[in-house]
C-alpha positions as CSV (number, residue, x, y, z in Angstrom):
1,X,72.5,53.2,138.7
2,X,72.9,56.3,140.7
3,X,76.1,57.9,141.3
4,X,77.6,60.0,144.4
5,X,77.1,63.4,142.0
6,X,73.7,62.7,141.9
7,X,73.0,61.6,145.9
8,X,74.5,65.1,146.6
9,X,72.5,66.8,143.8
10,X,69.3,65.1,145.1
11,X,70.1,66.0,148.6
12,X,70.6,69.7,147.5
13,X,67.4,69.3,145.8
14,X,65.6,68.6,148.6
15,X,67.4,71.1,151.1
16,X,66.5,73.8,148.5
17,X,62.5,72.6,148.9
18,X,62.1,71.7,152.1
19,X,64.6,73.4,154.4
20,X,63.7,76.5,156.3
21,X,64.2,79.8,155.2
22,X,65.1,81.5,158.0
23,X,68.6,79.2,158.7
24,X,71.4,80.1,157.0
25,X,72.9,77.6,153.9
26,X,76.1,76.8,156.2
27,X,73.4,74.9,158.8
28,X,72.3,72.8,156.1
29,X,73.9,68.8,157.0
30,X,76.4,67.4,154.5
31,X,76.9,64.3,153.6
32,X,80.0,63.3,155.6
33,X,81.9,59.9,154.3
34,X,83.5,57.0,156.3
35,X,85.9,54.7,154.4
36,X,88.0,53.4,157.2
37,X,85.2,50.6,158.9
38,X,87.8,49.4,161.4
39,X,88.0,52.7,163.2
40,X,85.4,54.3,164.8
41,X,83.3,56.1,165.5
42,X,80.4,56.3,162.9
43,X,80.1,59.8,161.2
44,X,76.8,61.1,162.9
45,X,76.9,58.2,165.0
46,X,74.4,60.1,167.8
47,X,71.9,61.9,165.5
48,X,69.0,60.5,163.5
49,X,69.9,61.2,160.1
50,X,70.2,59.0,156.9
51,X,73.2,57.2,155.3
52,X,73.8,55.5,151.7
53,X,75.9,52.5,151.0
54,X,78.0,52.6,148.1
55,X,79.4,50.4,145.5
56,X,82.8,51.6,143.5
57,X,80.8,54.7,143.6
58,X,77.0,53.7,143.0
59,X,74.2,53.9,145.4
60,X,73.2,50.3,146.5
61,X,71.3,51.7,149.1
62,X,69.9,54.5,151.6
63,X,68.7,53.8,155.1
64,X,67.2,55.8,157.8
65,X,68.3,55.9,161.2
66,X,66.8,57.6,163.9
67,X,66.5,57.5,168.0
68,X,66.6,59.9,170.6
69,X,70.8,58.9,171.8
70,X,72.1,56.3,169.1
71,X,70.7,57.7,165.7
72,X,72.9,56.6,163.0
73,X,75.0,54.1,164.5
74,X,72.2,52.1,166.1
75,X,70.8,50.9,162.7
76,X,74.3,50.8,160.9
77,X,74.9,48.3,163.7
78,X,72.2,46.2,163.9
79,X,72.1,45.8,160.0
80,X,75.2,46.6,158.6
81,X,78.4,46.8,160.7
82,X,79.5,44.7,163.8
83,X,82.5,44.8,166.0
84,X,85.6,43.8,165.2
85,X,86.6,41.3,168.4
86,X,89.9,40.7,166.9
87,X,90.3,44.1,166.8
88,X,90.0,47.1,169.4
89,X,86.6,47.7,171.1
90,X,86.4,50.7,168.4
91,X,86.6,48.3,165.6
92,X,84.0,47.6,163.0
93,X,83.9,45.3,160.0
94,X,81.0,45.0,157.2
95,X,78.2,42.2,157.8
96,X,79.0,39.1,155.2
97,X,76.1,40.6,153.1
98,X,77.4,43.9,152.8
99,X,81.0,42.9,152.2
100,X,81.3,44.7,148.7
101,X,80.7,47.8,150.3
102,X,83.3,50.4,149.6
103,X,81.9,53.4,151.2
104,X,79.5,54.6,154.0
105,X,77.8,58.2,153.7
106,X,76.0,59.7,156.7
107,X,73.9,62.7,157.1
108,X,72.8,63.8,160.3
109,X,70.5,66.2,161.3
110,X,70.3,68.6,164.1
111,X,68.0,67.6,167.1
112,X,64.7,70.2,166.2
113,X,65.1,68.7,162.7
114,X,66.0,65.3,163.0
115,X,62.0,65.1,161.8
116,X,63.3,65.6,158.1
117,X,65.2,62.6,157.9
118,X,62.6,60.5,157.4
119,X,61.5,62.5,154.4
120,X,64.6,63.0,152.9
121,X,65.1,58.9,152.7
122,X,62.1,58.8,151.1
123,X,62.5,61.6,148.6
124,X,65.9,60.1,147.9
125,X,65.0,56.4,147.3
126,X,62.4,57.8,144.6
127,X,64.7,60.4,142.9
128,X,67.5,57.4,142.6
129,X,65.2,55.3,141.3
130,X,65.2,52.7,144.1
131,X,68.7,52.0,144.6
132,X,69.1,47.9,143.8
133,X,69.5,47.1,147.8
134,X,66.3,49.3,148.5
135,X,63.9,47.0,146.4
136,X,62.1,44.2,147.5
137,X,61.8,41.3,145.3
């Protein structure tokens, strides 16, 4: 199973193929992490971009979202997170199946880009090896 060394290595990877020359490296999205599910906002939470859920440090999965205002946080919410009523308005917790969830990684990308995230899901998924929540059985 697939590590966060190799997510970032993979990413790198395909930065290094299929990002455009004329930007400089510093423009290149990171992966940004958030931990702390009760407090918002979501990392990238306005951007189309991608985002991996991890396991005590293994890739269980990498998802895709994308829109023109919600991005990120749209999909996260439909499918993985949820408000917290008991909590502030702000407030998220993990949906019962993704409970074991440690860690949430987003990657946004910048608005005349946002194009790549598809690609980079893709690209990802095959050079983990199908994280175990990405396959269908």
């Amino acid at each position: 199973m697939s590590n966060l060394k190799q997510l970032e290595e993979h990413t790198s990877d395909f930065f290094r193929r299929h990002w455009p020359s004329e930007m400089t490296m510093q423009t290149v999205p990171a992966w940004t992490i958030w931990r702390e599910f009760p407090y918002g906002p979501v990392p990238n939470h306005d951007v189309s971009g991608c985002y991996a859920l991890l396991r005590e440090g293994k890739v269980m999965y990498i998802g895709l979202g994308r829109g023109r205002d919600h991005g990120i946080s749209r999909r996260l919410s439909s499918h993985v997170i949820r408000s917290d009523k008991e909590q502030t308005s702000k407030a998220y917790k993990l949906r019962e199946a993704f409970q074991d969830i440690s860690a949430i990684y987003t990657l946004g990308f910048p608005r005349d880009f946002s194009y790549l995230s598809a690609s980079l899901e893709i690209f990802l998924i095959r050079e983990l090896d199908c994280p175990p929540m990405n396959s269908r059985v």
